[in-house]
C-alpha positions in Angstrom: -4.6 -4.1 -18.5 -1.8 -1.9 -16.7 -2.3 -2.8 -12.5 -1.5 1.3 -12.6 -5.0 2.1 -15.0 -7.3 -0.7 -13.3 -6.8 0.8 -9.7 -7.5 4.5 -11.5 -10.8 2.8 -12.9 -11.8 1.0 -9.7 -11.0 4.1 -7.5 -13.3 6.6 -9.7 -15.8 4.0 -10.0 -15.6 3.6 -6.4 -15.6 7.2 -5.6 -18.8 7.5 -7.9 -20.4 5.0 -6.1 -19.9 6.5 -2.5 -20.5 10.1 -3.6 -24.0 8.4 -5.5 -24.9 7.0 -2.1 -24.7 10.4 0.1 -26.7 12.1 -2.5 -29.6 9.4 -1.8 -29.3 9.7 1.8 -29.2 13.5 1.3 -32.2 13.3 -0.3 -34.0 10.5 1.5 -33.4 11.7 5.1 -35.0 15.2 6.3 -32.6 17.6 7.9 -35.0 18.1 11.0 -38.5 17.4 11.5 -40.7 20.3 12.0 -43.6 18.8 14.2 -45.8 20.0 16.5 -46.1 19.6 20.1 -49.8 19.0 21.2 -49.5 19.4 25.1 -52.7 17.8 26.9 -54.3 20.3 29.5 -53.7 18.1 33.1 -57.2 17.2 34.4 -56.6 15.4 37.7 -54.5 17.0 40.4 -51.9 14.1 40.0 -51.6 15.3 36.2 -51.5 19.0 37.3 -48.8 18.4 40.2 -46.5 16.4 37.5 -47.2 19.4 35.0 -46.2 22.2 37.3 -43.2 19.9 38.1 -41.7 19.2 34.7 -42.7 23.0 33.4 -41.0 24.6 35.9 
């Protein structure tokens, strides 16, 4: 086979490959997570000084 035709064939193959690879990962990873933040009411006053503190 011509060296010229066998590096054609290997890049489209390899190109194919690559492009088969993102479209997994596309698929298989979310864009972002849409969870929920469940924020504990503080109970002690330690809990409650550290809330006021962060949430300022």
């Amino acid at each position: 086979m011509d060296d010229f035709k066998l590096k054609v064939i290997l890049s489209v193959l390899a190109g194919i490959a690559f492009s088969f690879i993102f479209i997994l990962l596309a698929f298989a990873l979310p864009a972002e997570k849409q969870t929920t933040k469940i924020i504990k009411k503080p109970t002690g006053k330690l809990e409650q000084i550290s809330h006021a503190v962060r949430n300022q």
